[in-house]
Chimera marker file (.cmm) of the C-alpha trace (Angstrom):
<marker_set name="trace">
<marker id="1" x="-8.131" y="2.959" z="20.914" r="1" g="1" b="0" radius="0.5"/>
<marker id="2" x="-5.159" y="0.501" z="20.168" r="1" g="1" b="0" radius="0.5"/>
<marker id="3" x="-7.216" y="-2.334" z="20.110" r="1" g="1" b="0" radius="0.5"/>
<marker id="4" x="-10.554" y="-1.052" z="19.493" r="1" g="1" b="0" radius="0.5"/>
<marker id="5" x="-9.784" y="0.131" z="15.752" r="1" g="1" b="0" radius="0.5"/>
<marker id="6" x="-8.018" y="-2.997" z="14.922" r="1" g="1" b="0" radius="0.5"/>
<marker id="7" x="-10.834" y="-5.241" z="16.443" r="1" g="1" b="0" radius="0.5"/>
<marker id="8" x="-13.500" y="-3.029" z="14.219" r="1" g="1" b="0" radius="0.5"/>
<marker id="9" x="-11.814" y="-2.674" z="10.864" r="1" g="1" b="0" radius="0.5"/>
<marker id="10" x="-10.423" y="-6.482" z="11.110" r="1" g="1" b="0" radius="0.5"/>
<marker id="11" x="-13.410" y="-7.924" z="10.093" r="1" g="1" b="0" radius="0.5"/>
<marker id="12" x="-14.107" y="-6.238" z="7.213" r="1" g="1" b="0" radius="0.5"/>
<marker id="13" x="-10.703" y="-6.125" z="5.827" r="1" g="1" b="0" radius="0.5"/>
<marker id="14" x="-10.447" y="-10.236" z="6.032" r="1" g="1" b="0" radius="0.5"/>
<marker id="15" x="-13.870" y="-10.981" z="4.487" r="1" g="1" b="0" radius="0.5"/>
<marker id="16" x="-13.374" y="-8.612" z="1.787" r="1" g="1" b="0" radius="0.5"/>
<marker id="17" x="-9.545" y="-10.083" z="1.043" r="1" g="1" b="0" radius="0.5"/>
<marker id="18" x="-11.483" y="-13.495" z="1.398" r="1" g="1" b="0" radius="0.5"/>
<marker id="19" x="-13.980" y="-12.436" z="-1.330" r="1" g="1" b="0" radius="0.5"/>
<marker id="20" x="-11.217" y="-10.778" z="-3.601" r="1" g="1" b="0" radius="0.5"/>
<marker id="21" x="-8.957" y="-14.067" z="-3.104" r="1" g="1" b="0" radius="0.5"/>
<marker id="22" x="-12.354" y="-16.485" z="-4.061" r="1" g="1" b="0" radius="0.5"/>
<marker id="23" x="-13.355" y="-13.776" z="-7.359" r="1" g="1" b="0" radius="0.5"/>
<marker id="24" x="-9.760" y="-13.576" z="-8.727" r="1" g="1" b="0" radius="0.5"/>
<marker id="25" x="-8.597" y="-17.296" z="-8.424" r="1" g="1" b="0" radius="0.5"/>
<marker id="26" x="-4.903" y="-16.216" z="-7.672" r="1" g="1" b="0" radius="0.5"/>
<marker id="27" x="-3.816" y="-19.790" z="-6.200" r="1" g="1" b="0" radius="0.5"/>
<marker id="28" x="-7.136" y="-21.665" z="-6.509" r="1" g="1" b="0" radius="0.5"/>
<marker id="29" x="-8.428" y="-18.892" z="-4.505" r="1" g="1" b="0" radius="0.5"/>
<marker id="30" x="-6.278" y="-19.657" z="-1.567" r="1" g="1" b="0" radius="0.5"/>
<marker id="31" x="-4.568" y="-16.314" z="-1.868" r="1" g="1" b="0" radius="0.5"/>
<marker id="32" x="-5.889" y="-15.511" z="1.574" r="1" g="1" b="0" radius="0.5"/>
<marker id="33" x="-4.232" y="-18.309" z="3.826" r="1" g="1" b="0" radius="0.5"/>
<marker id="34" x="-1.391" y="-17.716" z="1.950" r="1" g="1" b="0" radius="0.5"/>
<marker id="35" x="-1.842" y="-14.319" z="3.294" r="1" g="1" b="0" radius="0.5"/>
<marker id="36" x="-2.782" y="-14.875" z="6.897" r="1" g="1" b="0" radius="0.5"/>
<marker id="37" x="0.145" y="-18.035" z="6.890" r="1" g="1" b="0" radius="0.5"/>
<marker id="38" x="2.887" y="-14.783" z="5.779" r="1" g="1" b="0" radius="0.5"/>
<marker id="39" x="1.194" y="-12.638" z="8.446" r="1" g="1" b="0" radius="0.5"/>
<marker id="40" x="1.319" y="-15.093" z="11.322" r="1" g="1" b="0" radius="0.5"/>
<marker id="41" x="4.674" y="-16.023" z="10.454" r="1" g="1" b="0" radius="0.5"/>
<marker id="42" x="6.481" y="-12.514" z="10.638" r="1" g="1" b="0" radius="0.5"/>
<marker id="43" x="4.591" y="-11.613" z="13.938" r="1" g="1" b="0" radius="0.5"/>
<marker id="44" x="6.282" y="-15.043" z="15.197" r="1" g="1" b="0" radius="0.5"/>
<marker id="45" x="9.992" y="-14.117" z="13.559" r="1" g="1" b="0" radius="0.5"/>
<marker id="46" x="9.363" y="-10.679" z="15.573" r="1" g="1" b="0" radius="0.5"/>
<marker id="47" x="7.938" y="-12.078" z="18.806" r="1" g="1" b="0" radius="0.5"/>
<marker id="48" x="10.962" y="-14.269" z="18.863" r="1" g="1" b="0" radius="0.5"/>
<marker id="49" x="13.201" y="-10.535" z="18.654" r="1" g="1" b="0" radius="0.5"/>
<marker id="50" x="11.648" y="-9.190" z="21.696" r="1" g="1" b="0" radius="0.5"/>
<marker id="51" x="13.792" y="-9.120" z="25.097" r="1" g="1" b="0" radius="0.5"/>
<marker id="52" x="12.984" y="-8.995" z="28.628" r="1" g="1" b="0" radius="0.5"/>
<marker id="53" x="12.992" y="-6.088" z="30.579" r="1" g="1" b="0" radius="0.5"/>
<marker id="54" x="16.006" y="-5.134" z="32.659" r="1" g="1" b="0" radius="0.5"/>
<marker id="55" x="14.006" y="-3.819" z="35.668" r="1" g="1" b="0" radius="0.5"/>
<marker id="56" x="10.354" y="-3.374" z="36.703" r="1" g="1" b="0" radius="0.5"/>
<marker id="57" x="9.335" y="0.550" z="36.281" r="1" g="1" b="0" radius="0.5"/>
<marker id="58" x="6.578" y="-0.896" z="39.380" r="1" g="1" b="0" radius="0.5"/>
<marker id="59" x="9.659" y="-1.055" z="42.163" r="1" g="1" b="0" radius="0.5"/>
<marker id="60" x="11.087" y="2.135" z="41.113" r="1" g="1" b="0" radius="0.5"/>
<marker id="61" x="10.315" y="4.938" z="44.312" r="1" g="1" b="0" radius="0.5"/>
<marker id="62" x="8.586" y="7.661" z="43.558" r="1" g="1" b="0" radius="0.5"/>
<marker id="63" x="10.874" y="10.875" z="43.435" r="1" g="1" b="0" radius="0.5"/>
<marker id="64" x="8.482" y="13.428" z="44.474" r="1" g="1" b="0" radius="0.5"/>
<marker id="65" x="7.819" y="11.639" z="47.997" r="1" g="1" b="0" radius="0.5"/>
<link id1="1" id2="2" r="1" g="1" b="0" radius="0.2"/>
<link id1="2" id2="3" r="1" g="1" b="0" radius="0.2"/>
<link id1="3" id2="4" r="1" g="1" b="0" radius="0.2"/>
<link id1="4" id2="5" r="1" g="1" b="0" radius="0.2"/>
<link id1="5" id2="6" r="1" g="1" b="0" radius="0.2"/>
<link id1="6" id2="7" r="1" g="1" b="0" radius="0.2"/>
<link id1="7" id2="8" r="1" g="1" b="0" radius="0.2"/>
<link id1="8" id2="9" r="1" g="1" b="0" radius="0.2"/>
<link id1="9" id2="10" r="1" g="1" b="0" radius="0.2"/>
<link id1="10" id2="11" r="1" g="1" b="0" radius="0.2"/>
<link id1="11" id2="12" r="1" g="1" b="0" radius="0.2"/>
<link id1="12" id2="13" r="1" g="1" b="0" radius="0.2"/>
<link id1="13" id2="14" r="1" g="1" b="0" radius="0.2"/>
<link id1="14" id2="15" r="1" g="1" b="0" radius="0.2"/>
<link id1="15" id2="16" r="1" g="1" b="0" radius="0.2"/>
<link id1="16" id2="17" r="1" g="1" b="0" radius="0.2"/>
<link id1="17" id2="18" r="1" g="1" b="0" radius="0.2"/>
<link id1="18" id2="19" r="1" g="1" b="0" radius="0.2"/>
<link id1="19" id2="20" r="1" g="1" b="0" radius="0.2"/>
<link id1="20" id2="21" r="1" g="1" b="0" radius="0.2"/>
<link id1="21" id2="22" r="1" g="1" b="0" radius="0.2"/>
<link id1="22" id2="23" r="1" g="1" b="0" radius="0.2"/>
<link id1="23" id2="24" r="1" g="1" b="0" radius="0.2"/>
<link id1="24" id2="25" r="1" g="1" b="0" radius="0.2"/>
<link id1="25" id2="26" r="1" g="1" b="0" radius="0.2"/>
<link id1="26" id2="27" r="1" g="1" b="0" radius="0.2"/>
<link id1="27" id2="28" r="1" g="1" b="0" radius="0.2"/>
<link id1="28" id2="29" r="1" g="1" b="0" radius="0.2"/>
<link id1="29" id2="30" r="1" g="1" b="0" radius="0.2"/>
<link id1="30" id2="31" r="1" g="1" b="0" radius="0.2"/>
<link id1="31" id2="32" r="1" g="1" b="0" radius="0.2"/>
<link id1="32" id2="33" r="1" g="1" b="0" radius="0.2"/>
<link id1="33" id2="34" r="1" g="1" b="0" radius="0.2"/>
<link id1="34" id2="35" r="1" g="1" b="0" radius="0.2"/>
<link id1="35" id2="36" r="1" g="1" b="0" radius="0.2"/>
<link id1="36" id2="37" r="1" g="1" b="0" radius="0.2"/>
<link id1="37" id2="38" r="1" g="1" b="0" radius="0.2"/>
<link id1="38" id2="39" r="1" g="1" b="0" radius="0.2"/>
<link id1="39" id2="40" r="1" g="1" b="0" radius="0.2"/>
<link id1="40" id2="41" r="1" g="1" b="0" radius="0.2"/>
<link id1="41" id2="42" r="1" g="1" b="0" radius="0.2"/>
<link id1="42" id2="43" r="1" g="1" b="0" radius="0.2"/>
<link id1="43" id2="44" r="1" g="1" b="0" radius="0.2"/>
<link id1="44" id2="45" r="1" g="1" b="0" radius="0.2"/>
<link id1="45" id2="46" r="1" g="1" b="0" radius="0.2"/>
<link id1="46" id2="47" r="1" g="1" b="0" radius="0.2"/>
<link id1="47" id2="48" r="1" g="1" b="0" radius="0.2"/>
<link id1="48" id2="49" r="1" g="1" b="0" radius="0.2"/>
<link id1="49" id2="50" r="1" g="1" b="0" radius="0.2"/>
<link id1="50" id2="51" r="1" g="1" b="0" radius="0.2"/>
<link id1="51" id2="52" r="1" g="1" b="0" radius="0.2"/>
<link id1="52" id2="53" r="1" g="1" b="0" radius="0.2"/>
<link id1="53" id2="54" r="1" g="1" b="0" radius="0.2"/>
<link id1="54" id2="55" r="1" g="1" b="0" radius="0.2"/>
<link id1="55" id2="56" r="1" g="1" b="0" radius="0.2"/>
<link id1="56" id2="57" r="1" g="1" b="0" radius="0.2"/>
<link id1="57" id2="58" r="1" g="1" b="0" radius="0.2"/>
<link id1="58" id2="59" r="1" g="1" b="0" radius="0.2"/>
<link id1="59" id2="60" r="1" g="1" b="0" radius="0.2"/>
<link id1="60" id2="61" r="1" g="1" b="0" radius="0.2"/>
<link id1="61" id2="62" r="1" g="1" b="0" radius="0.2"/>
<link id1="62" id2="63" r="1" g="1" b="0" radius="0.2"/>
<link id1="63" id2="64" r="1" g="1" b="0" radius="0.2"/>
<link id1="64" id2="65" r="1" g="1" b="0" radius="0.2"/>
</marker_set>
């Protein structure tokens, strides 16, 4: 459901805040890459945040055994 959502809403949203960014003219109508440049720039600031994981939950023995 995480990704299926995303992947069907996604299109929509970007050709319609293509066509509102063409009709309105804000920055020649470049509003959009300005928009997608933002976008892909603060998921790279936060990908940069992310730290490994201390341990592997996959080696861990089951307690119930």
């Amino acid at each position: 459901m995480f990704v299926a959502i995303p992947s069907s809403i996604a299109p929509a949203i970007a050709t319609s805040s293509f066509s509102l960014s063409i009709q309105s003219e804000i920055l020649g109508g470049n509003l959009i890459w300005a928009v997608m440049f933002a976008v892909g720039t603060a998921g790279f600031a936060h990908s940069t945040t992310l730290n490994p994981r201390d341990y592997d939950w996959r080696e861990e023995t089951p307690k119930n055994v």
